[in-house]
C-alpha positions in Angstrom: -89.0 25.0 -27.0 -92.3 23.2 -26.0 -94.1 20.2 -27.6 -96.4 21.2 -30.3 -98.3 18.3 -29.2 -99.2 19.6 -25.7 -101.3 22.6 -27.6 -104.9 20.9 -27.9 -104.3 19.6 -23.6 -103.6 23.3 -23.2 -106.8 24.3 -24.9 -108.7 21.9 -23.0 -107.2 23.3 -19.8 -107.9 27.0 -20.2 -111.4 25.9 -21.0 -111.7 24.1 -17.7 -109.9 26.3 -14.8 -110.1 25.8 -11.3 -111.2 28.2 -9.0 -107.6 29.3 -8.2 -106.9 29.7 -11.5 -109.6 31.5 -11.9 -108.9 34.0 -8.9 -105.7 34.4 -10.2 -106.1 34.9 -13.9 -108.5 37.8 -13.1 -106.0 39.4 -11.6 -103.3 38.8 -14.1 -104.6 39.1 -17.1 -104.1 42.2 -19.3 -100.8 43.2 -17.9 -102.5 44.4 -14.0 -98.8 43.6 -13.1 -97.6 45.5 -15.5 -96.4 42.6 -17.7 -98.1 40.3 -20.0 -98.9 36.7 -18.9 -100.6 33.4 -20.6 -102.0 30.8 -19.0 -102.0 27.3 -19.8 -98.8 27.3 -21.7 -96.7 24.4 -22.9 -92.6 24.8 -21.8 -90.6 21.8 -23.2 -93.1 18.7 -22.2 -95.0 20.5 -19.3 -97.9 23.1 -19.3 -97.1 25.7 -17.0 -100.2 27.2 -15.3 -99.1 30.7 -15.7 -96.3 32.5 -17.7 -94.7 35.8 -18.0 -92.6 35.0 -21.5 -90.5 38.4 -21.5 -89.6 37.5 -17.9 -89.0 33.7 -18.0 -91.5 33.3 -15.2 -94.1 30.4 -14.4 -96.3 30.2 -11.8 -97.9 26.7 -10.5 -100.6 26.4 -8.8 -100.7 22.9 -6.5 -103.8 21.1 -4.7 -103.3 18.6 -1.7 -102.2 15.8 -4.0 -99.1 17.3 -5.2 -97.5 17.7 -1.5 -94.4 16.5 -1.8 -94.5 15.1 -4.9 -91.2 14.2 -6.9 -93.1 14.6 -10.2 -93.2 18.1 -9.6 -90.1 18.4 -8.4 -89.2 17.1 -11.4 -91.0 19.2 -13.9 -89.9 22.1 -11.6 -86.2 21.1 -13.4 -88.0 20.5 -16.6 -89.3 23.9 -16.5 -86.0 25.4 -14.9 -83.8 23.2 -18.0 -85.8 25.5 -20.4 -84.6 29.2 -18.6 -87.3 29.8 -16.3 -88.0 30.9 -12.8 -90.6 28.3 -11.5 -93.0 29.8 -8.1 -95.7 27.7 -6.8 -98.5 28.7 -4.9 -101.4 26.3 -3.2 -104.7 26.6 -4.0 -105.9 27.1 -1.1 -103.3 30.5 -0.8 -104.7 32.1 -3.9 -108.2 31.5 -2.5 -107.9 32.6 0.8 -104.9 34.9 0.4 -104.9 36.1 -2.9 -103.3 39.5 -2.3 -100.6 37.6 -0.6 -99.7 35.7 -3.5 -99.7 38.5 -5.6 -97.2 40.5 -3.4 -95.4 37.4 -4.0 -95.8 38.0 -7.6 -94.8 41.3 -7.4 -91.7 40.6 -6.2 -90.8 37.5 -8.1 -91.2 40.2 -11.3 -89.1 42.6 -9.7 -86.4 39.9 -9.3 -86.7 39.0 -12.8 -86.8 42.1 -14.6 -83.3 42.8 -12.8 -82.2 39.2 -14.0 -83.0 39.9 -17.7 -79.7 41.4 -19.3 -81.3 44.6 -21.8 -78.7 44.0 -24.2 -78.3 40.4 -24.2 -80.1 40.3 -27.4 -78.2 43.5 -29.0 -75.6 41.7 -31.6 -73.1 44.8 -31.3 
């Protein structure tokens, strides 16, 4: 459940990426993984920078100012409270090691389609 008031912020935000989100949506977008993400996407009272909805998987991207930084420790739980898998990467990985981060990826989605129960939606 997210707050229907975070939609215009998140607007805003996909209008104005950084450059690691912009590396990193190019190679997201229209399912390259194999999966469908969104960017920008309110969870409960965050916006998460990347999501894979089917697999319950955000992706942050940080800068220097959120090392060690309780805040995002604590929206890490916010986003965890709401059933999803929460990776962060620096911006400063995606630029310089972009194929890194998405072996990363890769492998977080691997993990996650083997989490996701086929049937747990099946009523019989």
């Amino acid at each position: 459940m997210s707050d229907k008031r975070l939609t215009p912020l998140a607007r805003k935000l996909r209008k104005e990426p950084t450059e690691a989100e912009k590396r990193l949506w190019s190679r997201l977008r229209s399912e390259q993984l194999g999966v469908k993400f969104t960017r920008q996407y309110p969870i409960g009272s965050a916006i998460v920078d990347f999501v894979c909805r089917a697999l319950r998987l955000a992706i942050e991207l940080d800068g220097g100012q959120h090392a060690d930084s309780e805040a995002d420790a604590a929206r890490t739980r916010l986003i965890e409270a709401q059933g999803y898998r929460v990776i962060r990467f620096w911006n400063n990985d995606v630029l310089a090691n972009t194929d890194g981060v998405l072996t990363v990826i890769a492998h977080e989605l691997a993990l996650a389609r083997n989490r996701i129960d086929p049937f747990e939606d099946d009523p019989s």
